[in-house]
Residue, then its C-alpha position, 0 to 999 in steps of 0.5 A: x203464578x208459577x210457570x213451566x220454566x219455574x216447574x223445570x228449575x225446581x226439577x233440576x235442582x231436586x237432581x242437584x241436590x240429590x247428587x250432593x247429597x250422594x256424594x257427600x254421604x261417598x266422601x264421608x265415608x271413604x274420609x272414615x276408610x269405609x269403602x265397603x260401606x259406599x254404594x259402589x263397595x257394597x255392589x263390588x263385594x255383592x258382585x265378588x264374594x261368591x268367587x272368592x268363597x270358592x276360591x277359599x274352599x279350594x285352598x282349604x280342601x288343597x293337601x299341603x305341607x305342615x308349614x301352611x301356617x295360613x291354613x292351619x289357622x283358617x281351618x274349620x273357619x265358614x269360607x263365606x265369613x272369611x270371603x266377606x272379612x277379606x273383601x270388606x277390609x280390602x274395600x276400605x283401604x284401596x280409596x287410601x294408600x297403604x302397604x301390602x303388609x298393612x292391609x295384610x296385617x288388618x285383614x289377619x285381625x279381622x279374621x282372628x277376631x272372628x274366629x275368637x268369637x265364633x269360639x266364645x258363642x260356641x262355649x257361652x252362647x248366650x253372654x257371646x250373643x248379647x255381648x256382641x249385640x251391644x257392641x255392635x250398637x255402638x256405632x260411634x265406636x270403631x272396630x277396634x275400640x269394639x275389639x278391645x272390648x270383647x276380648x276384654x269380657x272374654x278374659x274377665x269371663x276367664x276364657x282362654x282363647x290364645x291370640x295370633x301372633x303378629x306374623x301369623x295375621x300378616x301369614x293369613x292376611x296375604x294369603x287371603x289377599x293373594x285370593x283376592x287379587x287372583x279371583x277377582x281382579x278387582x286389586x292388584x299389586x304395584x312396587x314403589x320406592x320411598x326413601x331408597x327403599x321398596x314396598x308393596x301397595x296394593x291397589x284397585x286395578x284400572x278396570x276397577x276405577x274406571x268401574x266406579x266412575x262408571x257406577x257413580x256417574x250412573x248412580x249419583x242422580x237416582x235418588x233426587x230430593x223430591x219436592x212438591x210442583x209449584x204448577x199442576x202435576x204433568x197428567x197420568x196417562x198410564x202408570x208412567x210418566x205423570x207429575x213431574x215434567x221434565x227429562x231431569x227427572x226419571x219416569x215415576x211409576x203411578x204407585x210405588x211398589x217396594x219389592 
């Protein structure tokens, strides 16, 4: 017959396990430069975007002169969607370690990419739609094997939407970049030296890393893997606290509610 020692064990390894698989599922995906799709990277986006959306109003609505290549490229644009592109490619790339000029130039393709496709929907709404949705199905296929795609139907569509050049990515990559690091703290720049010669990385802020150590340390044993008691469940004496016993396991309400 099981023991309360026994029950505890199992409980403790509900938590082991739920950890491993939390930061199995972060280390694969950092692996495959999707931050922005870890647990942290969705909150520090969900937590940032609205500043840096302003922050892209602003710069649009400010009168400069006619050399703002940035901004004659990003006009008309939604400033939520560009927020959201900026923040999703900076997420991605800070667990690595790349060039300002790097990251710069993804966040400039993206942007140009959106913008393609925001003026294909408008002239073919109804082949843009279901040309993107089919893309978007195909998980196991990167952004730009999906890209290629899209542009591809554009073209064979006979659609003439001319594409940025490389410097002008790099123009509104930085810029936006600049955004970021200025609104929400959450990157910054360092210089360093390779080779006798200088580049700029960008990089999460101290405050930043220590943030996600913070969350993941908090978060990692939140989802344990759930398994049946080898004793009687620990009694309800109200709506919480009942089935499991041990401290290892948060109090579960008596009746999950999803809201």
């Amino acid at each position: 017959m099981a023991t309360i020692e026994e029950q505890i064990e199992l409980e403790y390894r509900m938590v082991q396990s739920g950890i491993d698989r939390f930061n199995r599922q972060k280390e694969e995906l950092l692996g495959k430069g999707l931050g922005a799709k870890t647990a942290h990277g969705r909150t520090i986006i969900s937590g940032v975007v609205e500043p840096l959306e302003e922050a892209i109003k602003d710069f649009l609505n400010t009168s400069t002169n006619n050399r703002a290549i940035a901004k004659k490229l990003l006009d008309g644009m939604p400033c939520d969607k560009l927020a959201f592109l900026t923040l999703i490619t900076v997420i991605d790339t800070i667990a690595s370690y790349h060039t300002l000029i790097k990251v710069a130039r993804l966040v400039g393709v993206q942007v140009e990419t959106q913008k393609r496709l925001d003026l294909w929907l408008k002239e073919e709404k109804n082949t843009a739609t279901n040309m993107i949705k089919a893309a978007n199905k195909k998980s196991d296929k990167g952004f730009d094997h999906k890209r290629h795609g899209l542009n591809h139907k554009m073209k064979a569509d006979g659609l003439d939407i001319p594409y940025w050049t490389h410097e002008e990515r790099i123009h509104v990559g930085i810029k936006l970049i600049d955004l970021v690091i200025k609104t929400t703290g959450i990157v910054k720049l360092e210089t360093r030296k390779f080779k006798r010669r200088q580049a700029n990385y960008l990089i999460p802020t101290d405050e930043t890393l220590e943030w996600i150590r913070a969350f993941n340390d908090k978060n990692e044993a939140a989802l344990p893997r759930f398994s049946p008691c080898v004793i009687e469940p620990k009694p309800w004496k109200k709506f919480y606290g009942g089935g499991y016993y041990s401290d290892h396991i948060h109090r579960l309400p008596l009746v999950r509610v999803h809201r």
